[in-house]
N, C-alpha and C positions, 0 to 999 in steps of 0.2 A: 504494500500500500504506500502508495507517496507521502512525504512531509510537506504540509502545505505550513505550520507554525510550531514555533519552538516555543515554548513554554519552563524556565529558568530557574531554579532555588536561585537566591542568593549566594549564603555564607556560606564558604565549603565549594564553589562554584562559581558563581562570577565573577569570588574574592577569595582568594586564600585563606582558610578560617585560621590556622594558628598563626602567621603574620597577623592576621588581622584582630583575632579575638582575643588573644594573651592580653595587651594592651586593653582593652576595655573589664578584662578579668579580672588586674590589679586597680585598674582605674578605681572602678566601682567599688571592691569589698574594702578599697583603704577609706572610702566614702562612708561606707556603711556601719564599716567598722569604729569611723571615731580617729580615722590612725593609727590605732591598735594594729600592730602587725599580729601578734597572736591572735586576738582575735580574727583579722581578715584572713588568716591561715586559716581558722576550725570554722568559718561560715563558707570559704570556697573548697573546704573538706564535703561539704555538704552536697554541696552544686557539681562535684566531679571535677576541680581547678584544683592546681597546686601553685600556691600563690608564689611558694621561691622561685620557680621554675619556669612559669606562666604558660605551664603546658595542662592540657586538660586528657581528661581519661575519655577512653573511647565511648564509655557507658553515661559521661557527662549528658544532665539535662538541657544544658545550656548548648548541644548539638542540636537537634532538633524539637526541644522544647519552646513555648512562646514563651513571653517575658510574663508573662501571667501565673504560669505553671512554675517557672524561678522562684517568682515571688512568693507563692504558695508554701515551699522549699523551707525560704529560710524564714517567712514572718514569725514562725512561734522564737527564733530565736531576737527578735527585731521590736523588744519593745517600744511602745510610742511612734509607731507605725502601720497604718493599716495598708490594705493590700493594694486600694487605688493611686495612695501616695509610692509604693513601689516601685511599684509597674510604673508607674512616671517616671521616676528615678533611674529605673532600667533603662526605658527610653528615653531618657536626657541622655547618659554615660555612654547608650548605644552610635546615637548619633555622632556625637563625639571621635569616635574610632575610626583611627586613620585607616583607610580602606587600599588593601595592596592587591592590586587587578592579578587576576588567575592566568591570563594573555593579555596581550592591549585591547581592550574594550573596544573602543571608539572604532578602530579598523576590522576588529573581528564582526563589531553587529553591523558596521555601515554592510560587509559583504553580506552578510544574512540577508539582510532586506534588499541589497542587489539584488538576491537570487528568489524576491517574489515571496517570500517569509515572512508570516505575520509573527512576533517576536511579545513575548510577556516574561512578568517577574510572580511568582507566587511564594512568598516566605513567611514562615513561624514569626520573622521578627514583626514590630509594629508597620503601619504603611508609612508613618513619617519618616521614622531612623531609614527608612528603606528609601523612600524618595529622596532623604538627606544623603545616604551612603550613595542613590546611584549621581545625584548631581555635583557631590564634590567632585568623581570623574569625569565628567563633561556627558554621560550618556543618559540621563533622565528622560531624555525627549525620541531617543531611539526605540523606546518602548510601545507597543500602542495596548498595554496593559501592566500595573501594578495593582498588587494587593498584599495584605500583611493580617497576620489573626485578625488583627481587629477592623476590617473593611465590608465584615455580613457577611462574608463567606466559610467564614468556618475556618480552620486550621488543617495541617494535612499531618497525621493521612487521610483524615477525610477529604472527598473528593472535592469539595464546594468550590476551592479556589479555582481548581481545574475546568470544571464544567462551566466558572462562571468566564474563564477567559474563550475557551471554545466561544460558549454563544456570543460573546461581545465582537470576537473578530470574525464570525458566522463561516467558522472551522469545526467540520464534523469530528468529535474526539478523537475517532482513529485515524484522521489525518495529522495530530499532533503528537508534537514527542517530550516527554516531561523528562527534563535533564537537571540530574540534582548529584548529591553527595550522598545521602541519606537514606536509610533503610523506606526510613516516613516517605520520602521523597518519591519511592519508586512504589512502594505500598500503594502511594495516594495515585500514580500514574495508572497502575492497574485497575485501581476501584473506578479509574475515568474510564475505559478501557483506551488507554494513548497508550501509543508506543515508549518504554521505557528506556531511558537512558543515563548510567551512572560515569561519574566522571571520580578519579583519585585525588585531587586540591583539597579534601576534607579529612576527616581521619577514620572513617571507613575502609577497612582493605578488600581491596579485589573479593577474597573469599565471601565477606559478607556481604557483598554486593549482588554478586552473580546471580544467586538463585531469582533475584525478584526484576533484575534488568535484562532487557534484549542483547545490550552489547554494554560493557564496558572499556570507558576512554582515558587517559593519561591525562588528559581535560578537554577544555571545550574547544580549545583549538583545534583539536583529531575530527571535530563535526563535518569540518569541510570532506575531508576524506571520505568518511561514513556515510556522507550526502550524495557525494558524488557516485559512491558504489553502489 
């Protein structure tokens, strides 16, 4: 079946998530924490961060969970905080984060949409940090679809993000190919019925990829190729 639109995760994907997210990992729990490095140590103990290191565990929430689900995580230990101030907090510190491109953007999507490619972003994180992460690169506008948990449609792996980009760019799902990092990512591409497609810039390995993707890529730059055959 043809690709008539590509359909994107984020983090892990169109951004290198451990360049990109160590830095927002420390950011944040030295925030949370007070300064406290002990403390920011046993709240990103929580979350699956290791705050010396600012590496995160493959089993971290903070891969394919929303900022909601984070929050959830650590309020019982976050007195004087409830979970809508959170989550805002998540999404401030998120937006924040220097965003280190997976390939050059800007020349990778301009060719996508040369070649007749309706193009979307669907991510766990919020729609703002996400409209923020994609316009500090210059490629906000290469889009003709963003959505984030909190835009109605739901989070993945439920399908909602998915189906809600198909009908917007009036691409039948199995003409589309949902390209992520993430177990979530490729779950939610089946439950669409889209063509799955896993990329390694995130900290999923091959193995745990495979079972649930069509083909996996060394990232999104290998699309061209895979397009072309």
């Amino acid at each position: 079946m043809p690709i008539d639109a590509l359909l994107f995760d984020k983090d892990g994907t169109l951004f290198d998530f451990t360049a990109t997210w160590g830095t927002f990992g420390r950011s944040f729990l030295a925030r949370v924490g007070n300064g406290d490095a002990i403390r920011a140590a046993r709240l990103g103990a929580m979350i699956g961060f290791d705050y010396e290191t600012a590496r995160y565990a493959r089993d971290s929430i903070v891969i394919a969970g929303t900022p909601g689900e984070i929050a959830e995580v650590l309020l019982p230990e976050l007195a004087g905080l409830n979970l809508v101030e959170l989550v805002a907090m998540i999404n401030e510190e998120s937006a924040r984060a220097p965003q280190v491109q997976a390939v050059p953007l800007a020349e990778f999507l301009d060719d996508m949409r040369a070649r007749g490619l309706k193009l979307g972003v669907a991510t766990n994180d919020g729609e703002a940090p996400a409209r923020a992460h994609l316009g500090s690169v210059g490629v906000h506008d290469k889009f003709d679809f963003i959505a984030g948990f909190d835009s109605g449609h739901g989070a993945k792996p439920g399908p909602g993000q998915l189906l809600a980009f198909a009908s917007r760019v009036g691409v039948a799902p199995d003409r589309v190919a949902m390209v992520g990092d993430s177990t979530h990512d490729m779950m939610a591409g089946r439950a669409a019925g889209m063509t799955t497609v896993a990329v390694l810039t995130g900290l999923a390995a091959h193995e745990e990829l495979a079972p649930f993707a069509d083909v996996v890529l060394p990232d999104i730059g290998h699309l061209r190729h895979w397009l072309a055959a």
